[in-house]
Structure formats: C-alpha cells, structure tokens
N, C-alpha and C positions, 0 to 999 in steps of 0.2 A: 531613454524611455520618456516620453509623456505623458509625465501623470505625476501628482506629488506624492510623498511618503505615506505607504498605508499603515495604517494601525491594523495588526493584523492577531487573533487568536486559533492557537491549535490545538482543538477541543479533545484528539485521540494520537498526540503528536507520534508513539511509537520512539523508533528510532532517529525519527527525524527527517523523515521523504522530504514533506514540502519543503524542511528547509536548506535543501541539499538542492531542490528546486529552487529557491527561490536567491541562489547566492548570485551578489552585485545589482540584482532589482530594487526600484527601493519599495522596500518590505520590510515592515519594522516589526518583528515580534513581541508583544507585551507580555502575554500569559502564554504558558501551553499547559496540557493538563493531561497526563494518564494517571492507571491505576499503579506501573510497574516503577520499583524505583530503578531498577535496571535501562529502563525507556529514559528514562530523564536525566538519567548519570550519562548516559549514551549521549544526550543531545546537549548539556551541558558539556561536554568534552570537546563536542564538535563544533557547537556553533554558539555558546553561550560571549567569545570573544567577540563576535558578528552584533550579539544582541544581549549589549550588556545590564540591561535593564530589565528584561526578561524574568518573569517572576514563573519559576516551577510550582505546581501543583499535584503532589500526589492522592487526588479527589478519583472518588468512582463516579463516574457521571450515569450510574443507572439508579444511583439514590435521589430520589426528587426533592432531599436537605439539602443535598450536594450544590443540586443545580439554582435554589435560592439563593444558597451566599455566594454562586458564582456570578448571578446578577448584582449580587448588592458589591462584587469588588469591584465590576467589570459594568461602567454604567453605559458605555458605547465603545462601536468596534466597525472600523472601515472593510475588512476581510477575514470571513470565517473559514477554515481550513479544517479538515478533518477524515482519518479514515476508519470505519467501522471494522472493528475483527468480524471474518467470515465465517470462523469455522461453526458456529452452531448451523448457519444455510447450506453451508457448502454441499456440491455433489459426494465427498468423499465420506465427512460424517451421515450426511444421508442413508450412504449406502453399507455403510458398517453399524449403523442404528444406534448412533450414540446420542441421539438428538433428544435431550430427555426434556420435559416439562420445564422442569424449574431455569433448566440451562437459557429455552424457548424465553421463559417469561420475563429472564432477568435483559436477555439479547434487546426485546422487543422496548422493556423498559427504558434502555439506553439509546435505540434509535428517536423515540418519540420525545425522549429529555434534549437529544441533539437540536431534532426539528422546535421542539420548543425556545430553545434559545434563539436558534436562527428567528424565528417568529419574533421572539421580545426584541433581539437589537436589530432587526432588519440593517440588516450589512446593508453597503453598494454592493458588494460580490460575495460570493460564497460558493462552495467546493468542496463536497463531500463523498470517498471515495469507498466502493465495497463492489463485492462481486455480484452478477448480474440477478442472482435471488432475491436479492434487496428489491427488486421493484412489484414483487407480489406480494410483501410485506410492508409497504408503505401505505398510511393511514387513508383513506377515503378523503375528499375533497368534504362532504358533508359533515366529518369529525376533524379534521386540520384546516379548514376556513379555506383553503384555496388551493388548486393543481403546487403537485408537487416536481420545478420541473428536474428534469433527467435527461441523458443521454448515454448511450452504450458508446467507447471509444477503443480501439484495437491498439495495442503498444506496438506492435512491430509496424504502424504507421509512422511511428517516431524513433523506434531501437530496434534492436537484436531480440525483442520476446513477444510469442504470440500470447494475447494476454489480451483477452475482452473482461472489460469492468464498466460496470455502472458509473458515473458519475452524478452525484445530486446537484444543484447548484443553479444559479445564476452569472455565469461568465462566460465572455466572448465563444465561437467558434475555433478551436487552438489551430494552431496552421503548423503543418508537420515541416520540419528541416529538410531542406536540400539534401546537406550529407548529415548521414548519421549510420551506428555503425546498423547491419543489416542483415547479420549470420552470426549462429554461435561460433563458429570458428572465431570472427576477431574479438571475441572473451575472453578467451580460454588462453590459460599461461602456461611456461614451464615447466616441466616438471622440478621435483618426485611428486608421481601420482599413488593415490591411494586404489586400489584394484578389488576383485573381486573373490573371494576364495571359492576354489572347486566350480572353472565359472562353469566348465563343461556339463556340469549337471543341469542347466537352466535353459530353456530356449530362448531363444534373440526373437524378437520380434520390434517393430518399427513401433515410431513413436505415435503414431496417430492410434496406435489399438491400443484397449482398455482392458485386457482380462480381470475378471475378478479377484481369482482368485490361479493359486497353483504356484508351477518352479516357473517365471517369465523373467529375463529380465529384457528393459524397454532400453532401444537403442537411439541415440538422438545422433544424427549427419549434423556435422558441423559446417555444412556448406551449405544450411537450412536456418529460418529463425528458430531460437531457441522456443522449445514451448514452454510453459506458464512455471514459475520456479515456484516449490512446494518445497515443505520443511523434509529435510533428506536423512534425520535421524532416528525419526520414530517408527521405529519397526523394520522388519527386513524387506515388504513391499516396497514402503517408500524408498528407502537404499538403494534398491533393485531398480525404482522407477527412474531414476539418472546416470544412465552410464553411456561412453564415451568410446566407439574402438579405434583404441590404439597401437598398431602394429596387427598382432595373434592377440593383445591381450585387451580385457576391458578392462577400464577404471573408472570412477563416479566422478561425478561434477564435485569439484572442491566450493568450499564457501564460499570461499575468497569469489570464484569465478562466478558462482548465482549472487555475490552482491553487487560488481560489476555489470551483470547482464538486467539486474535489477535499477540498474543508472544508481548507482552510488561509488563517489571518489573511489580512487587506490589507496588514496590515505586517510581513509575514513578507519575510528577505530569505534569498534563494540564492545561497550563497559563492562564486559560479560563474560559464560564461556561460550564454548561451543556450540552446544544445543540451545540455548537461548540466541544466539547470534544468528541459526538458524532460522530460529522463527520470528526474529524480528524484520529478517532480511526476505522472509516469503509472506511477513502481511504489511508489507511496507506499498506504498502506491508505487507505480511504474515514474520511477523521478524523470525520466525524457518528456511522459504528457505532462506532470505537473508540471515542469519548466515550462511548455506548450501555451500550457491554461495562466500561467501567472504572466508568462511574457504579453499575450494576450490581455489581460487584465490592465496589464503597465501600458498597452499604446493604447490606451482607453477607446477603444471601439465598440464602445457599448454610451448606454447615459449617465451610465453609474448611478445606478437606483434598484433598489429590492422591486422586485416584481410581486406586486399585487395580483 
C-alpha cells in the first residue's frame, strides 16, 4: 500500500469491525472509545497485540463533558472510524414502538458529538457507519457549517450479506473484490445444529416477506446471499426470523455462522456471552466494505484532505 501510517481513532469501536478490517494496512490505532466494557475487553483480546499503544476509553460520547476531554487527549488524528448503534432508527424498533423520547434525544446527542469531532480534527479521511435512517437525521448544512457527505453501499457487493448501510465519510470510492464469498451456503459449518421445537406449528415462508406478526417462521436458501444478520435472541420473532432447511428439519443460524457472514475471523473471540456476542456481531459494520473503504484509503486516491 501507498501511503504512510495513519493515525487512526475509533469513536464507537464495538467489537471491533474496522479493526478486523483494517489487519496488515498500515493503520495505527491510538484511541478507541465505547460505552461497553464488554466492547473493549472484546477488541483488546483481539487486536490490542496489533496496536500496542492503543489506549481504551470506556467514555459515552453522547455527553458533551465527554467529548471535550476527548479533544484535549486527542489533539490530531489522520483517520476517523466509527459505527453509530441503529436501533433507536431502525425499521424494527419503529415498528414495535419502542422509540421513546429520551431514547431519540440521547441517539441524536451522540450523532451530532461524532460529527462535532470530525469537524474539530478534520481528519484526511473519515468513515462512519449506521443504517440508511441516519440520513434523515443528519443536521442541515445551515446548523453543521457544510453538506454532510454520505453514501449508501450494499455488502453483498463485497460478501455473502445483503445489507444496505449508509456510510458518512470522506474516503475513496471502495472497489468490491474479484472473489469473495457470495452465498450463505459458504458460511454455514457443521453441525450439531440448534432446530426449531414443534416446527410444524409455523408456516415457512421465504426470506424476502416481512409478516408482522403471527406463527411464521422465515426461511433463508443457502444458495442466495445471506440477508442482513439481526440479533437472533431476543424474542421468539427474531429466533424464528433465521432459520435454515436442513433435510425435513429446520435449524437457526448459529452465531458463530452470522459472525462469519458478518466478515469476522474464525478465530475471533467475544469477551462475552452469548447474547451479548449476538448483538455485537449484528451492530458491527459489514468488515468486507470496511476492508473495501480502508484498502482504498491506503492506495491514496483521493488528496487526503477533509472536505470543506
């Protein structure tokens, strides 16, 4: 790659997408910053060998105390990285009404403290990732000084999952790989599988339909891309909304296989248990485009400058 070492921060590192993205680039992590200690125990396990200097932050970045002392640690920064949790936008909380006020104002808090940093160290590049609701809640050109830009990008242009997400940012155009994998089938491992009890009670229907509500469960063809990985333990819907047929019988999408289809190693380990592993591995960015976006970044085809 050409280009020198970035200095790089990760504002809502999670479990650690970009930096599962970004292994053998040179990309030098300095900070990274969530609220969960679980997020940082996760990405210390993994990649703190990679980026030994790396200083964790367990800071809430929708306190705007927060975001001052993270300017006065952090006085410049070559690459801003970062993915916004979806669920207060998402179509699912939407449509279960769980979208309450306080949830709204604290969400909105933390977007406009992101953009605010980006603003004060004006990176060369920047890359901030959340689902496509984000872009009817980003601030007016008249109140944030200048267009905020953006792009909508599909994963199964790069992997195995359909998965349209917004990207905020300033970085190259990513350029999708030759081979990569291109069906849930080459995800999915051996068993023993976990199944379905009394599946006979439920109707099958394909994965493109959305029922609200009722006994459905959604079947996904492994000789298709995978659609968008959702956290698979809360509730009997979502349970119900990843299943797999196998022989006569169904069985759910194992974790293991939505972190996989999510572009994360086989020997990635989650600090965590299971339900947390769950949902760190369904708000993690799609790590095939971040490799995309950072590989990109690293053959510098761009001028490397913040856009005014």
């Amino acid at each position: 790659m050409e280009c020198s070492v970035l200095k790089t921060i990760d504002l809502l590192c999670g479990a650690g997408g970009w930096a599962c993205a970004a292994g053998g680039l040179p990309i030098r992590f300095t900070v990274i910053v969530d609220w969960a200690a679980d997020c940082l125990e996760t990405w210390r396990v993994n990649h703190q060998s990679s980026h030994p200097d790396c200083e964790r932050l367990q800071w809430d970045l929708s306190n705007r105390d927060t975001v001052e002392n993270l300017k006065e640690l952090v006085p410049s920064v070559d690459l801003v990285l970062g993915a916004i949790p979806c669920e207060p936008i998402s179509v699912l909380t939407s449509q279960n009404g769980r979208r309450s006020p306080e949830v709204m104002d604290r969400w909105r808090a933390l977007l406009d403290n992101v953009l605010h940093l980006v603003n004060h160290w004006r990176p060369k590049f920047w890359a901030i990732e959340d689902v496509i609701q984000v872009e009817r809640e980003l601030p007016l050109p008249l109140f944030y000084g200048r267009e905020i830009p953006h792009r909508r990008i599909d994963a199964s242009d790069f992997g195995p999952q359909r998965r349209i997400r917004t990207f905020l940012g300033n970085f190259p155009e990513p350029l999708a790989p030759r081979d990569h994998p291109r069906t849930l089938g080459e995800c999915l491992r051996t068993g023993p599988y976990l199944g379905i009890p009394q599946q006979e009670k439920f109707q099958r229907i394909c994965s493109g339909s959305n029922p609200a509500f009722g006994s459905f469960v959604r079947i996904h063809s492994p000789d298709k891309p995978a659609a968008t990985v959702t956290i698979m333990s809360r509730g009997s819907r979502q349970v119900r909304s990843w299943m797999i047929e196998h022989g006569t019988a169904l069985r759910r999408l194992s974790w293991q296989e939505a972190a996989i289809i999510q572009g994360f190693p086989e020997d990635f380990v989650f600090a965590c248990g299971m339900n947390r592993a769950e949902k760190m591995i369904s708000q993690a960015i799609p790590i095939q485009v971040g490799r995309a976006i950072l590989e990109g970044i690293c053959r510098g085809r761009t001028h490397g400058r913040y856009q005014d």
